[in-house]
C-alpha positions in Angstrom: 66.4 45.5 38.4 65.7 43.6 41.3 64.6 39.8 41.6 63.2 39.0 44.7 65.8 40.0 47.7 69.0 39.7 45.7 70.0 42.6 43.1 70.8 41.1 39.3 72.8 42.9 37.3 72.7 43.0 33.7 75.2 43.9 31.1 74.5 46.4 28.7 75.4 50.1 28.6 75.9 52.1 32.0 73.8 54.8 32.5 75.0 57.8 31.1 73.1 59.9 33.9 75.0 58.3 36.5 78.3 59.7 37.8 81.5 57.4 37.1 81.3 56.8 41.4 78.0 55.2 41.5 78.6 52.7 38.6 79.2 49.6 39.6 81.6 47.8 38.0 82.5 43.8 38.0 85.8 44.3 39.2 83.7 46.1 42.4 81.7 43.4 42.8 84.0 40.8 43.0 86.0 42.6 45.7 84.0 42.9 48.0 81.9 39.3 47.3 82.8 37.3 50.6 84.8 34.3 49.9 83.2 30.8 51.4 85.0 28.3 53.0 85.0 25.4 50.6 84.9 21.8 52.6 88.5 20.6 54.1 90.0 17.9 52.1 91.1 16.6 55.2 87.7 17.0 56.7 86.8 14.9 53.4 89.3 12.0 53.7 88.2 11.6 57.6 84.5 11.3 56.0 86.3 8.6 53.6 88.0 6.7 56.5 84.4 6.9 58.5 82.8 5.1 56.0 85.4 2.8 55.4 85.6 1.9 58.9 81.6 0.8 59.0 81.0 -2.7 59.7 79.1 -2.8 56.3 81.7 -1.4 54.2 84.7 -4.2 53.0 86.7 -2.6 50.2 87.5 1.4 49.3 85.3 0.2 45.9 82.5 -0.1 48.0 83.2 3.5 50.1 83.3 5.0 46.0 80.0 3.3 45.5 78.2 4.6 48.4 79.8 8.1 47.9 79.4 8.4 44.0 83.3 8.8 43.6 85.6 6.1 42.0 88.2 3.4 43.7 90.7 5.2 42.9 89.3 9.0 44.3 88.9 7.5 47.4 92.4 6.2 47.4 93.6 9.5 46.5 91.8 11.6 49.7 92.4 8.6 52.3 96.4 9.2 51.8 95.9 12.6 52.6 96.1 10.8 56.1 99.3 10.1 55.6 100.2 13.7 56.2 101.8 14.5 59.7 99.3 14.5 62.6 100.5 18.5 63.3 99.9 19.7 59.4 96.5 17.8 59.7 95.6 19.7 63.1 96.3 23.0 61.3 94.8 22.7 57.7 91.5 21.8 60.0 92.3 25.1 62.0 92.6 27.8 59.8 89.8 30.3 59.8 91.3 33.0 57.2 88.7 31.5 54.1 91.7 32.5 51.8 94.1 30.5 53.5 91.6 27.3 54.0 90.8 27.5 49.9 94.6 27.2 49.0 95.3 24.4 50.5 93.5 22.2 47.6 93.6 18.0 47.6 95.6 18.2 44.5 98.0 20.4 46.3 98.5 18.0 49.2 99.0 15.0 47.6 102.6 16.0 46.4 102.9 16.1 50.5 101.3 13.6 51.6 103.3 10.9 49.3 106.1 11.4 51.2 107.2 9.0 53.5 109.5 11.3 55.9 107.7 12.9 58.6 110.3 15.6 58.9 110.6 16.1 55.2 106.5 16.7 54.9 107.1 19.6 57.6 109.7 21.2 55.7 107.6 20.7 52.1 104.9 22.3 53.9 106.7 25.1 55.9 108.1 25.7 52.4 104.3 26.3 51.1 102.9 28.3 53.8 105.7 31.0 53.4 104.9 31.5 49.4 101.2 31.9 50.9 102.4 34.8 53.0 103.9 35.9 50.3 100.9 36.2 47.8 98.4 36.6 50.1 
């Protein structure tokens, strides 16, 4: 049945006069849907920072307000730039839409809490090789 442009599908029973190789099953569908970028939490955090850096704005309360996210979210995403400046270059480089979606704030903040520059790198070094590895 289609809607408009987009083909819905329906569950019910397949076709019985159509071969096994023209079904189309969800597991099909899924595979070959293209994966979107989702928004950078980096990308986010700087957006934080921007509007904490307006004249206007005194307090990270005040950033929550005008963003519709609590004190404490926006404490959260603006020590994500605490990372190292080279780990922030590259999470804001990747183009694999895979790769970029991993990389979640949750996932970052275990990172980004620590202090040691060098220690961050290797914490991260450490994640990007089990990526390879499932990806």
């Amino acid at each position: 049945m289609f809607t408009g442009t987009k083909l819905a599908i329906k569950p019910g029973i397949p076709p019985v006069t159509l071969p096994a190789s023209c079904r189309l099953a969800k597991a099909d569908i899924k595979k070959n849907t293209p994966i979107e970028k989702r928004l950078s939490p980096i990308a986010e955090a700087l957006r934080y920072a921007d509007v904490l850096n307006e004249a206007s704005v005194d307090t990270m309360a005040e950033v929550g307000l005008r963003l519709n996210v609590s004190r404490a979210r926006v404490s959260q995403m603006l020590n994500l730039l605490n990372l190292d400046e080279r780990i922030r270059e590259y999470l804001l480089s990747i183009e694999d839409p895979k790769k970029h979606n991993y990389f979640t704030e949750r996932k970052l903040r275990k990172i980004a809490v620590i202090k040691d520059k060098k220690e961050q790198n290797l914490k991260f070094r450490k994640i990007l090789e089990e990526i390879d590895i499932e990806i």
